[in-house]
Structures are given as structure tokens and as C-alpha cells.
N, C-alpha and C positions, 0 to 999 in steps of 0.2 A: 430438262427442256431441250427437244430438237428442233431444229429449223431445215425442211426436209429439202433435197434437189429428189429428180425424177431417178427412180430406183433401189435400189435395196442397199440401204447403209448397217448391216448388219458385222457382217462382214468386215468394213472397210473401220467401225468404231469400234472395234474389238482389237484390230490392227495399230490403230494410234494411240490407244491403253497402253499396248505392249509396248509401242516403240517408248510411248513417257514411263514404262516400267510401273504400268498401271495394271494391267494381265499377264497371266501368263501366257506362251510362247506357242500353244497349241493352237492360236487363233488364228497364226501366218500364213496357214494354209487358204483362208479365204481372203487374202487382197484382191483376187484375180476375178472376186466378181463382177460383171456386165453392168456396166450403169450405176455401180457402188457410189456417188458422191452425196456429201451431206455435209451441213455444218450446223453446230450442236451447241449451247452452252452446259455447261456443268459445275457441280460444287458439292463440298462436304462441310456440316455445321455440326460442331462437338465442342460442345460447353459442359466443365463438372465443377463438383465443390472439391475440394482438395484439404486435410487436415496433414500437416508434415513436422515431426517433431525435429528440435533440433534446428531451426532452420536458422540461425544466424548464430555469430562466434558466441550470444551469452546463453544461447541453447534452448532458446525461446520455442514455441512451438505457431506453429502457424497455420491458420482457417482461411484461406482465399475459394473466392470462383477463377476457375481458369480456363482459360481455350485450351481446345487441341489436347484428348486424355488418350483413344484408340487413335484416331486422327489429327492429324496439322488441319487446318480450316482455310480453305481456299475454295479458289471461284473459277474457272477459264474455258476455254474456247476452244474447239478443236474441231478437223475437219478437212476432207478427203476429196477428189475431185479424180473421174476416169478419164487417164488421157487417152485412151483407147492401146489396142494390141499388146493388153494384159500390164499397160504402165501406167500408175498414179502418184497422184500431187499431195502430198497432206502438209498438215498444221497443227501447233501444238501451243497455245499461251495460257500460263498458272500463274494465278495469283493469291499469295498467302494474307492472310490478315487475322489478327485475334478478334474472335466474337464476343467478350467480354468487354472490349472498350471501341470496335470497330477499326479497330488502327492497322496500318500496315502493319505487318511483320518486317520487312524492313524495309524503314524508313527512306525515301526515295526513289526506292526501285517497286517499280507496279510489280512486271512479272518476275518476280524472284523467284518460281520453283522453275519453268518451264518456257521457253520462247525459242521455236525450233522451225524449221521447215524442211522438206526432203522429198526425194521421188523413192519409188517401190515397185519392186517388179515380183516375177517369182526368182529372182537371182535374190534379193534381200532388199532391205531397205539403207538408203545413205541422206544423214540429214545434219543439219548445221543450227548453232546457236548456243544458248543456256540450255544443258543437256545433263539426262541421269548420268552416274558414269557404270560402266561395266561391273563394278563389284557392286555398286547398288541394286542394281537390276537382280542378280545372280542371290546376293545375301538377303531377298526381301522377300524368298521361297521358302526358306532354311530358318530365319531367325522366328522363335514361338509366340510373339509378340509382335510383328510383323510391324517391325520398326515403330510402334506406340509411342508414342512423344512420354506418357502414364503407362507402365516404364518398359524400357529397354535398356541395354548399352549398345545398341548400336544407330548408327554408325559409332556414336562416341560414351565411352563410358563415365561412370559416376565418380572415379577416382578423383579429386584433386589433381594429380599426376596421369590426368587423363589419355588414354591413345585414342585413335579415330580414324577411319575412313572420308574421304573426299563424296559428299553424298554424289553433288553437281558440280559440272565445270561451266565456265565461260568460254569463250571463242573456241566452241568444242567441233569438229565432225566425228560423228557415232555411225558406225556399220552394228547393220540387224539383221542377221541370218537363219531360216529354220530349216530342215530338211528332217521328217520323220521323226525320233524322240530328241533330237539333236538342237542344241541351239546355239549359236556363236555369234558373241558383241566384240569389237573394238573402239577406242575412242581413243582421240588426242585430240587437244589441248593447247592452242598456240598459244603465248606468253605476250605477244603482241610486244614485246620491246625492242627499241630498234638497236640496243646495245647488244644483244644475242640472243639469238634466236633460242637458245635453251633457257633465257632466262623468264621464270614462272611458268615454263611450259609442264602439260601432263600428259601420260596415258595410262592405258589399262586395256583391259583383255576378260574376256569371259566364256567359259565356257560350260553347258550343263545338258545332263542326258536325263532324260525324261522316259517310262517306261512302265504303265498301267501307274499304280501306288509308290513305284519307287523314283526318287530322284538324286540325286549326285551332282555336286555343282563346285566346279575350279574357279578362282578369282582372281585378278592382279590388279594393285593399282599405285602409280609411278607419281612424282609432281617435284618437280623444283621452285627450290625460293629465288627471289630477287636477286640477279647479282651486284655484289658489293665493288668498289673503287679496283679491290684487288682482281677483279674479273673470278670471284668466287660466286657458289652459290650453298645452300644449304639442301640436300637429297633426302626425302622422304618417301617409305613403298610398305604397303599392307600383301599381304598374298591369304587367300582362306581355304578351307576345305569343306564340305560340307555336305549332308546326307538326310533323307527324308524317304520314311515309309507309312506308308497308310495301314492298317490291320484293323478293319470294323471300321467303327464311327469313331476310331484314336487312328491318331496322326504323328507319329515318333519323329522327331527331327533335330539337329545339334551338329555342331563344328566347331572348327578353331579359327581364328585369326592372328596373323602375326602382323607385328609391329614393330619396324625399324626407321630409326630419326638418326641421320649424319650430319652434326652440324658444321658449319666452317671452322671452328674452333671447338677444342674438346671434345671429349670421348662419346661416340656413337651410343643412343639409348636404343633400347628394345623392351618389348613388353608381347605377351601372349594371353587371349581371350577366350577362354574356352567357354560355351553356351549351349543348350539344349533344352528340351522340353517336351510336353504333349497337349495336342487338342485334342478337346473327346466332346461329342457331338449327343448330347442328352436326348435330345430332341429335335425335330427341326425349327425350332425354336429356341432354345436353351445349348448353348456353346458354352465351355471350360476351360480354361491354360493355364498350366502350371511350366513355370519357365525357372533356369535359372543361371547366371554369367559369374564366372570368375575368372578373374583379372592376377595374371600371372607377372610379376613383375620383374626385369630383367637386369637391375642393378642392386645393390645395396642402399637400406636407407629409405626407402619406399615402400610400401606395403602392400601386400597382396590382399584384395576386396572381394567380394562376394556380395550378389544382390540376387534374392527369391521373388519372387512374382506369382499373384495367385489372380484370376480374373476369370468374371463370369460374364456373360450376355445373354440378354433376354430379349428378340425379334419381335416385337410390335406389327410390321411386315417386313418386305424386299427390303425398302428404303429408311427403316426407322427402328432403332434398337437402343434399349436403357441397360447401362453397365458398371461393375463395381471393381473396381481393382486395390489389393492389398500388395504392398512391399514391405523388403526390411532389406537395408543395406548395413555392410561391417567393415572393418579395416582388422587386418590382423595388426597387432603391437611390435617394435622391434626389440632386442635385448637390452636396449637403455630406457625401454618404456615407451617412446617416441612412438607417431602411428603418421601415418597419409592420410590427411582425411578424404570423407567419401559420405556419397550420398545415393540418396533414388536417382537425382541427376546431379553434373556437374556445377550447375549453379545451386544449387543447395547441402554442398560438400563442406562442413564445418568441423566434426566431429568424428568419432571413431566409429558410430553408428549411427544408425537415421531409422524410421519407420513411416508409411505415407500409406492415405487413403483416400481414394475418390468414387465418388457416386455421380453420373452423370448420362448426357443422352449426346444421341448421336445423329443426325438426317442426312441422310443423300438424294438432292439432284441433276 
């Protein structure tokens, strides 16, 4: 549903996707339309059945409906205004919620994915609020699963001893850059404490080259914890790599992500993600992905995991598509028998293995 102003929002709503890491980057080029302002509601509803074995310590197996299987289920606002000589105003407010029971997703907070606002030129865009952050943006081109709540590991994996990326920040400013196949994000992260200025602070950095079928895409993402009495804090940083080619109606893409935690006390962990996959495009109706992440583990005593993913979809039209997804997650054993456990997701990590299945539909408007 749009709520139009006078002129072509074409343009300008392809531009505010990008900036919430809703589109890709190719769209930048049209901010600088004439009279581009609009303001828009929007939303995505994806309700499925889910059968998951395994799912609690006695190994139970479990049949629910659940929101959010391809997509998180949310609602929001967004919208663009020309302040003439090629500079604009925009806006960005998301709000998550399960459509199985209506409820926030979390609790208290309306706009929990998105509440931004910023100007835009053709120099880039600079905007402030609850914001994507840079490896979000970048790893949501790359991952086969295109960050699927039903399943992924990313941002965060199935392991028990899970690692993960920062999807969003709060009290963030994000730069949005494109020039040609080229696209550059920064973001930080103020901590808003008045004991130090590093304290809970983040950032991060992106970068990705774009060029016909091919794409290539660099990551960073930085954040500190609270600091303690001792004027300490605890340093966490992901860095990725990552690469994507088209060839027909398949789409080959995969990368790595690392993972390092420094805490105040005790020895530094690290962990490595390796993931890949293909789309292949049957029909213009009929979509395919076969995906799959292993979790490389960097200490002793933890287990290295592995999760496959097979998923199909079936276009109804533009806006409305029925889907089926198969998983199976594993933990490798260590030499005393011991394992990590691990799942499709981290809340349903109990055991040495898991299998999960969902049937469900999808709508956007």
C-alpha cells in the first residue's frame, strides 16, 4: 500500500529498501529523481507448520505453526521527500511481530528492526537511529538462504556454542555509498554511556563490487561490552568474505566468516563459518536452494557442526508464494564421546543431531 505525494516514487522507494538493506545497491543511482517524494506503508506475512525432531533435552519431537519460515513478519513505514537540487529527506520505521499469536516480537519495543531517518544526495546517503549494520547489508547478497529465519546460520548459528554477527545497532549513524558496480557502508554505534565513551560502542564497514552476474563482497563488524568497575570491557569483531556468480538460471554463492570474542578474563575464543550454496530458477515460478554452513570451531572441547538446507518455492504471483524447506543439522563427537550440541537453530540445540520441516506461505505488501 502507497500513500502517494506529487511525482515518481519510483526511484526514491527502491533507495530506502537499500538504505534498510531491503535491495540491492544498483537502485542508488535513481535518488536524484525530480519530484521523487512518497510515503508508503509495507509488510511481510509468513506463517508455516514446522515438524522438528529432537527439540528438547528428552528428545522429544515437535509439530508447531510458526511465524517467520523465508521471512521475519513485520509491518513499517517508509518514505522519501525532495528537498530540491538533487537532495532528499527519507524515513525508515519496522516493526516485527509473530503472526501465529499477533505479539510483538519483542516485547516493548514497537520498532525493533528499523527507526532511521537521513538526507541523500548523489554523494551518498547519511542517516541515524536503529540501523542495519554494514556486514548485514553486505552478507544478505551472499548467504543461499538470504538470511531465512527456516533455516540459516546467519547472522547466528545453530551450535549451542553459537558465534554471530550484530544484525542491527542502536544509536547508530550509517553512510551509504554507490558509484558504478561499487558500493561502500560505514556505521558506528555510540554506547551512550556516560562512564566512556567506548563503552558498548560499535562499528563496521562494507564493502562490495558488483559487475553483470558477478559479486564480491568484504565485511567488518567491531562492538564492545559494558564496562566493568575495573574500567574494562569485553571486544568482539566478525570480518567475511564472500562471492557470487550467476551462470543461467543458477546462482553460485558462499563465503567465510570469522569470529573472535576477547573477554575481560580468560582466554580469547574464535570460531569460523564457512557457507555456500545455489539458486536455480526452474521456472519463473518455481525457485530451488540448496545451501549449506559449517561451523569451524576454534578451541578444544566444542564441536565442529554442519547444517544442509534444501528449499523449494512456488510463486502464486509478484506478492504471494507457498514453500517447503528441509534441514538436518549434526555436531561432530569429541574423543571422550562428548559433542556441542546443535540444531536448525540455536533455540532448538539439544542434541548431537536435529532434522526439521516446514510447509508454509508467504505475502507481501
Amino acid at each position: 500500500m502507497r500513500i502517494s505525494l506529487p511525482g515518481s516514487a519510483v526511484g526514491a522507494a527502491l533507495l530506502a529498501m537499500a538504505l534498510a538493506g531491503t535491495a540491492s545497491a544498483e537502485t542508488f543511482s535513481d535518488i536524484n529523481t525530480p519530484g521523487s517524494s512518497f510515503t508508503s506503508l509495507y509488510g511481510v506475512l509468513d506463517v508455516n507448520v514446522e515438524t522438528v525432531t529432537h527439540a528438547d533435552a528428552a528428545g522429544d519431537r515437535l509439530t508447531r505453526e510458526k511465524s517467520g519460515g523465508l521471512s521475519n513478519d513485520r509491518f513499517g513505514f517508509k518514505g522519501r521527500e525532495d528537498l530540491g537540487g538533487g537532495l532528499a529527506a527519507f524515513f525508515a520505521l519496522e516493526a516485527g511481530f509473530d503472526l501465529n499469536d499477533g505479539t510483538q516480537t519483542s516485547q516493548g519495543t514497537l520498532f525493533n528492526r528499523t527507526a532511521e531517518v537521513g538526507l541523500a544526495s548523489r554523494w551518498g546517503a547519511l542517516s541515524a537511529g536503529l540501523q542495519y549494520t554494514a556486514m548485514y547489508d553486505i552478507l544478505l547478497h551472499y548467504d543461499p538462504m538470504s538470511f531465512s529465519p527456516q533455516y540459516t546460520w546467519l547472522p547466528s548459528t545453530g551450535s549451542s556454542d553459537s558465534m554471530a554477527f550484530k544484525a542491527r545497532v542502536n544509536n547508530s549513524v550509517k553512510y551509504f555509498g554507490h558509484v558504478g558496480g561499487l558500493t561502500v557502508i560505514g556505521d558506528y554505534s555510540f554506547g551512550n554511556d556516560p562512564a566512556s565513551f567506548q563503552s558498548s560502542a560499535a562499528y563496521g564497514a562494507g564493502l562490495e563490487y558488483r559487475y553483470r552476474g558477478f559479486g564480491v563482497g568484504l565485511a567488518y563488524d567491531y562492538r564492545n561490552g559494558a564496562i566493568n568497575a575495573a574500567g574494562l570491557h569485553t571486544k568482539t569483531s566478525n570480518w567475511s568474505a564472500s562471492a557470487r556468480q550467476a551462470i543461467g538460471p543458477a546462482v553460485l554463492m558462499g563465503g567465510y566468516e570469522h569470529y573472535l570474542s576477547e573477554p575481560v578474563k580468560g582466554a580469547s575464543v574464535t570460531a569460523g563459518l564457512w557457507f555456500g550454496g545455489v539458486r536455480y530458477a526452474v521456472s519463473p515460478r518455481v525457485k530451488l536452494t540448496a545451501a549449506a554452513y559449517y561451523q569451524q570451531a576454534g578451541q578444544s572441547g566444542v564441536s565442529n557442526a554442519l547444517m544442509g538446507v534444501l528449499s523449494g518455492q512456488y510463486h502464486l504471483s509478484r506478492r504471494t508464494d507457498l514453500y517447503a524447506t528441509l534441514a538436518y543439522a549434526g555436531a561432530t563427537h569429541n574423543g571422550d564421546g562428548s559433542y556441542t550440541a546443535v540444531g536448525v537453530t540455536k533455540s532448538t540445540a539439544f542434541m548431537a543431531v536435529q532434522t526439521a520441516a516446514t510447509l508454509g506461505i508467504r505475502h507481501r505488501f
